[in-house]
C-alpha positions as CSV (number, residue, x, y, z in Angstrom):
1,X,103.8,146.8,109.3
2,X,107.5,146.5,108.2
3,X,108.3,144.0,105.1
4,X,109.5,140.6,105.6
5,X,113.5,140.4,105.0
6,X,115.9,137.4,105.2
7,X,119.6,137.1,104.8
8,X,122.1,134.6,104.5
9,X,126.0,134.6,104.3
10,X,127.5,131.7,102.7
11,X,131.8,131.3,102.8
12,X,134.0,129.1,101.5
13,X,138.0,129.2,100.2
14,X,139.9,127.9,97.1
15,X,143.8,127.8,96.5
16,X,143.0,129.5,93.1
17,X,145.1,132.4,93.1
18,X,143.4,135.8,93.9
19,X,144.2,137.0,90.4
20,X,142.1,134.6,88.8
21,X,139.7,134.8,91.1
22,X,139.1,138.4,90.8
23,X,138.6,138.3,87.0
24,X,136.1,136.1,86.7
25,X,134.0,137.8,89.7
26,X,134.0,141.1,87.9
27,X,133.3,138.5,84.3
28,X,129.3,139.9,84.5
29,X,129.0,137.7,81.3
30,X,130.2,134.8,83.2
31,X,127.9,135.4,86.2
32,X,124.8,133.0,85.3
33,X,127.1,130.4,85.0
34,X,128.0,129.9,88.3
35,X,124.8,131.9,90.0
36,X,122.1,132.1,87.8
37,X,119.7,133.5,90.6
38,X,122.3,136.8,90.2
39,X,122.3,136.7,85.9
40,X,120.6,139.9,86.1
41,X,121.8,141.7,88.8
42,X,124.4,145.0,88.0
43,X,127.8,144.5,90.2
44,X,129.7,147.5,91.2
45,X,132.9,146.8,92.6
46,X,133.3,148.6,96.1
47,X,137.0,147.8,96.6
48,X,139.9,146.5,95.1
49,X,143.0,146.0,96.3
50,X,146.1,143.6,96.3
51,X,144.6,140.8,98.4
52,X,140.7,141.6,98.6
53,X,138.0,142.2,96.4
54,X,134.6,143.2,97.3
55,X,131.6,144.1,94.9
56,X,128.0,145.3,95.2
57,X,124.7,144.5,94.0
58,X,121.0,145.3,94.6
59,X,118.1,144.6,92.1
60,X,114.7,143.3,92.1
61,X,114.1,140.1,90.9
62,X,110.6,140.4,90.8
63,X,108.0,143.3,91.9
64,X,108.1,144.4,95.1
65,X,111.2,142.1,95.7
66,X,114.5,143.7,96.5
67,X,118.2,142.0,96.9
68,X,121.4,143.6,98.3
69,X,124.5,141.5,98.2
70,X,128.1,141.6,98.1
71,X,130.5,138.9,96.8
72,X,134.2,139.2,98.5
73,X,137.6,137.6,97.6
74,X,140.2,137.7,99.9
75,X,143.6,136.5,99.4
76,X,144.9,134.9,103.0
77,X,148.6,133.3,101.5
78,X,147.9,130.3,99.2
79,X,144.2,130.2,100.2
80,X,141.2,132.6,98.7
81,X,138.1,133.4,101.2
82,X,134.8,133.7,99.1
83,X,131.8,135.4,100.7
84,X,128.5,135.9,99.3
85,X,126.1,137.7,101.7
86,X,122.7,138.8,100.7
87,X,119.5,140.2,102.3
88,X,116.1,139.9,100.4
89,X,113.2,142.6,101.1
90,X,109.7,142.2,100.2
91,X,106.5,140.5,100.8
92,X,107.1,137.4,98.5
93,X,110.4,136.5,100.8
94,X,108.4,134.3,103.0
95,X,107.6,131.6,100.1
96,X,110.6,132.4,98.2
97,X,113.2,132.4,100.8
98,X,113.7,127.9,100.9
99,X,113.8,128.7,96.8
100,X,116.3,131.2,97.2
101,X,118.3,128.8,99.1
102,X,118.7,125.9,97.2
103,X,119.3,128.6,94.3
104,X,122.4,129.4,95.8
105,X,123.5,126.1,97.3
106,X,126.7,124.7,96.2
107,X,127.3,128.4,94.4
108,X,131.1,129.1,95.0
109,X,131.6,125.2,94.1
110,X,130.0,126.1,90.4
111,X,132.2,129.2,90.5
112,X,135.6,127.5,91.2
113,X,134.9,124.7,89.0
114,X,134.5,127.4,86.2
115,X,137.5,128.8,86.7
């Protein structure tokens, strides 16, 4: 039998400037602040240009649970697209997925109002 997975995407934009968005995505330090489901999780940035940023993750935050991610930023005039999507792989998704959820609600609001 295959193991459970669920994913989720969750977007929203900003008129902070892409530059100052950018730095504080790649801020690892800064991460639980604004996602602490992600605190431990390694980022790996994918691309980076002048008006997008994308980085990488997969960890496991627990055994036999696995998370693969990306968090994007991209610059679209006086506006910044975020989007996080992540899939979770294991057999504790099924009771941890509504957790996982309200982990991550209202997650690029923390963000921005860090900034």
């Amino acid at each position: 039998m295959k193991r459970p997975s669920w994913s989720f995407k969750e977007v929203r934009d900003t008129n902070a400037p892409l530059a100052v968005v950018a730095t504080r995505l790649k801020d690892a330090g800064a991460l639980k602040a604004w996602h602490p489901r992600l605190a431990g999780a390694p980022l790996e940035i994918v691309r980076e240009e002048d008006a997008r940023l994308v980085l990488r993750y997969a960890w496991s935050p627990g055994p036999g649970l696995i998370e693969e991610g990306e968090l994007e930023a991209t610059g679209q005039g006086d506006r910044t697209l975020l989007a996080h999507r992540a899939r979770f792989k294991g057999w504790l998704v099924l009771p941890l997925m509504g957790w996982w959820r309200l982990r991550s609600h209202r997650m690029w609001e923390r963000f921005v109002e860090a900034l």
